[in-house]
C-alpha positions as CSV (number, residue, x, y, z in Angstrom):
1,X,159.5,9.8,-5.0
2,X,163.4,9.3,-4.8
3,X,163.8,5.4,-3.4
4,X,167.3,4.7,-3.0
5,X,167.9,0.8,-2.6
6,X,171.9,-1.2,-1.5
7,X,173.0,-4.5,-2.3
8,X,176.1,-6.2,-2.3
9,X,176.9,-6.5,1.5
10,X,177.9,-9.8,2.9
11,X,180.7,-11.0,4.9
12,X,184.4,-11.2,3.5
13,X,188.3,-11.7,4.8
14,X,190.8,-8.9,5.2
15,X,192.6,-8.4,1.8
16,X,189.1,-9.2,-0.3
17,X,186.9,-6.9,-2.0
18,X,183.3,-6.0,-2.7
19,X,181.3,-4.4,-4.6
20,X,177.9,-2.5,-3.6
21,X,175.9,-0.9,-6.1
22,X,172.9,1.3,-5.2
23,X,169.5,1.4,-7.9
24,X,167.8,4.9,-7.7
25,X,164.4,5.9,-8.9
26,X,163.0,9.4,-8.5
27,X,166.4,10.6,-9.4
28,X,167.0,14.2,-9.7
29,X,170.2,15.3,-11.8
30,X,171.0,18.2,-9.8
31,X,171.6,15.7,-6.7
32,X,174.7,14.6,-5.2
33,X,174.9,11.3,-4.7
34,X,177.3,9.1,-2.7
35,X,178.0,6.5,-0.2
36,X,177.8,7.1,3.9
37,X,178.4,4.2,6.4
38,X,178.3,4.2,10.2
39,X,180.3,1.2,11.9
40,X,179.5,0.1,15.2
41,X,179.6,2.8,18.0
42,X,180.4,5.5,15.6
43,X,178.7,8.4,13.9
44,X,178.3,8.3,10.1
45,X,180.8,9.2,7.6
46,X,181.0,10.1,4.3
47,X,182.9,7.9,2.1
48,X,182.8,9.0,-1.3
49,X,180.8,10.9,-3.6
50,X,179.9,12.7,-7.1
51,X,179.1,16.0,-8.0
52,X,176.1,16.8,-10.0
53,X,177.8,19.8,-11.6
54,X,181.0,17.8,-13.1
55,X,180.8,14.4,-11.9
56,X,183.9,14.8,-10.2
57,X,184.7,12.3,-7.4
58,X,185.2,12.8,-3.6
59,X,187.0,10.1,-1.6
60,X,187.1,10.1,2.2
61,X,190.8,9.6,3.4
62,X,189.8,6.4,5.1
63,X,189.0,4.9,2.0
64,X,190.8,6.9,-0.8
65,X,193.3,4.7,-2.9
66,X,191.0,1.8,-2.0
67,X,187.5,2.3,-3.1
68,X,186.2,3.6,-6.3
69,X,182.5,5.3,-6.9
70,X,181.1,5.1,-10.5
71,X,177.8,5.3,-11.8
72,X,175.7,3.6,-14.7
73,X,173.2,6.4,-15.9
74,X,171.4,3.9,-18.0
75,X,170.5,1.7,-15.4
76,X,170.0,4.5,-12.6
77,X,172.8,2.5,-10.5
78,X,176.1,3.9,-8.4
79,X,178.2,1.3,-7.9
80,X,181.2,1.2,-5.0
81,X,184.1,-1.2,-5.5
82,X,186.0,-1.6,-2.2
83,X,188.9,-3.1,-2.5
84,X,191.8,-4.3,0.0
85,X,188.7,-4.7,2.6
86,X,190.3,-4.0,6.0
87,X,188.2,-5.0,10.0
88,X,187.8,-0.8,10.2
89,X,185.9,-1.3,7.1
90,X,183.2,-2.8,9.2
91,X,179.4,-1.0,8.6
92,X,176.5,-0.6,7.4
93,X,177.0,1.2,4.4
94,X,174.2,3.7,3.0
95,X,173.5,4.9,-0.4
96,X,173.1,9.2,0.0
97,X,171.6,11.7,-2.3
98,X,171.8,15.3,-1.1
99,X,171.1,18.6,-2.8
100,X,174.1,19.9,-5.0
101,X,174.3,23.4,-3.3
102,X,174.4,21.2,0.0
103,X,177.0,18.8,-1.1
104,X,179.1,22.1,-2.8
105,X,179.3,23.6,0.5
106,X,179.7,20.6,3.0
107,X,181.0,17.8,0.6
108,X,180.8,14.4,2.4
109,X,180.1,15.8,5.7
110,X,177.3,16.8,4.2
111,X,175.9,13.7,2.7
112,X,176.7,11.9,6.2
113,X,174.8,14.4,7.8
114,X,172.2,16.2,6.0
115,X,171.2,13.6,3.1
116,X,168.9,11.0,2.3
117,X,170.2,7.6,2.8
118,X,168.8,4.0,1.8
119,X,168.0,1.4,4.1
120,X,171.5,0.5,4.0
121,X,173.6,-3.3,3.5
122,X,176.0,-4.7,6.1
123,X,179.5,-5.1,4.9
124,X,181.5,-7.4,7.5
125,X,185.4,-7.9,7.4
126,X,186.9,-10.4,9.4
127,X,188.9,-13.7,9.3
């Protein structure tokens, strides 16, 4: 049974970074799998994510330049590194896996809206 668990949240200045990593179990390789968040009063949006076929990485353009997606296969963990953390940055930030033929057709859209997400961790930027 796929479990997808976040960590890494927490509260952090303007200009800082974190990084949130996401453990999986139940895994299947021919899964997309990315990062969603929703901030307060808006809908969820797809950050970032990697295709099964090719591993090739998708980057929102809210966050490209900023935040990088890899992945540990050993250790059945995607990490996110955000870096130059900004207030608009501001969500809860979900851990998605979606079926490739999904993600090939919608891309992040589609992990936003047709995935399955983790519980999600709160990342908070302010001063």
């Amino acid at each position: 049974q796929l479990r997808l668990v976040e960590s890494g949240g927490g509260l952090v200045q303007p200009g800082q970074s974190l990084r949130l990593a996401c453990t999986v179990s139940g895994f299947a390789l021919d899964y997309a799998i990315g990062w969603v968040r929703r901030a307060p009063g808006k809908e969820r949006e797809g950050i970032s994510g990697i295709d099964a076929r090719d591993g090739s990485l998708l980057y929102s353009d809210s966050v490209k330049g900023r935040f990088t997606i890899s992945r540990d296969n050993a250790k059945n963990i995607v990490y996110l590194q955000m870096n130059s953390l900004n207030p608009d940055d501001t969500a809860v930030y979900y851990c998605a896996i979606g079926a490739q033929s999904m993600y090939a057709k919608f891309g992040l859209r589609g992990l936003a809206n047709f995935g399955s997400w983790g519980r999600g961790t709160q990342v908070t930027v302010s001063s």
